[in-house]
C-alpha positions as CSV (number, residue, x, y, z in Angstrom):
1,X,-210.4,20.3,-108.5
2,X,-210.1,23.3,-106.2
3,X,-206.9,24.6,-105.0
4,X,-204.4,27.2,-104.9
5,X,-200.6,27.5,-106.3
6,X,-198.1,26.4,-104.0
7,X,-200.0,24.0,-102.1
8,X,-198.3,20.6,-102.1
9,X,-201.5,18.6,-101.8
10,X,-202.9,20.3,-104.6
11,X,-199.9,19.4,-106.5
12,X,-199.8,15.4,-105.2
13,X,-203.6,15.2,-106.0
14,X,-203.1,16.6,-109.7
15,X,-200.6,14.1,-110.3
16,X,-202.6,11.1,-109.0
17,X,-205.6,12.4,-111.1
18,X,-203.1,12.8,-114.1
19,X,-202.4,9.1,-113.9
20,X,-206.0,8.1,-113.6
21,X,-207.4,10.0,-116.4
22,X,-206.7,7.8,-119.5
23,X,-208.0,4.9,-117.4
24,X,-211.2,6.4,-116.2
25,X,-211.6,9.0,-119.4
26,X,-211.9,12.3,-117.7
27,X,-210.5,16.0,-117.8
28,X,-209.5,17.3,-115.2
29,X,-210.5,21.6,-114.7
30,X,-208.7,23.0,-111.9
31,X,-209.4,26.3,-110.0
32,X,-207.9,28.3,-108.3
33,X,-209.8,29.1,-104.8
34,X,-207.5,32.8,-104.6
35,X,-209.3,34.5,-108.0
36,X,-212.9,33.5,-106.2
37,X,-213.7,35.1,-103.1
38,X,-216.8,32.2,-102.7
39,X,-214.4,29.8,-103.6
40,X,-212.0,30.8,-100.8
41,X,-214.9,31.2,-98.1
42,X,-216.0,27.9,-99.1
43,X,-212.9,26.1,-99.3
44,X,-209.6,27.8,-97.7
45,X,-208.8,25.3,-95.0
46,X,-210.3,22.5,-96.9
47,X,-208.1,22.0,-100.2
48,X,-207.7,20.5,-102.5
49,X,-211.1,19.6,-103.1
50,X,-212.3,17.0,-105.7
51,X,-215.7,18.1,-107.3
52,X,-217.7,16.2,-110.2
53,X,-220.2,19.1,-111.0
54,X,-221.6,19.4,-107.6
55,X,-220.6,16.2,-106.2
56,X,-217.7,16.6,-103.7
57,X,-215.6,13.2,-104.1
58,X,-212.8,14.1,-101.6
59,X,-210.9,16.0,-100.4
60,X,-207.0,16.3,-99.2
61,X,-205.8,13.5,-100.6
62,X,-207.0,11.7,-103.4
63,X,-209.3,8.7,-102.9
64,X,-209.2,6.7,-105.6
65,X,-212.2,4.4,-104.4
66,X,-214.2,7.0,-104.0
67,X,-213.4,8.6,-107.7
68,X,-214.0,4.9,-109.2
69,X,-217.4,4.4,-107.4
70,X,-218.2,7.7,-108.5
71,X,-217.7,7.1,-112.2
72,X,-218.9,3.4,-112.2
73,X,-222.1,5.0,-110.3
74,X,-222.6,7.4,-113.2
75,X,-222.0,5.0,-116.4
């Protein structure tokens, strides 16, 4: 997930991910689009952003169909 400290989105979409995990067995890696120049050019306006390797899944606010399709698409 990409997205930067202090942003409240970031924060709701990290705890809906958190609650999801167990269920549909994944880590999550987070980063931090302020430490990557690319990253912020890329993203800035757009965060958080939900990646699965190259794959965007969503982004803004969690969509939890989307992140189930996504996993039952690659099982």
């Amino acid at each position: 997930m990409y997205g930067r400290s202090g942003c409240h989105l970031c924060d709701d979409m990290r705890d809906a991910l958190a609650d999801l995990a167990g269920e549909l067995q994944f880590s999550l890696e987070t980063r931090d689009i302020d430490s990557n120049p690319t990253w912020h050019e890329q993203y800035g306006l757009k965060i958080p952003v939900l990646m699965a390797g190259e794959i965007e899944i969503c982004h803004f606010h969690l969509d939890p169909v989307a992140l189930r399709t996504h996993f039952s698409a690659n099982a």
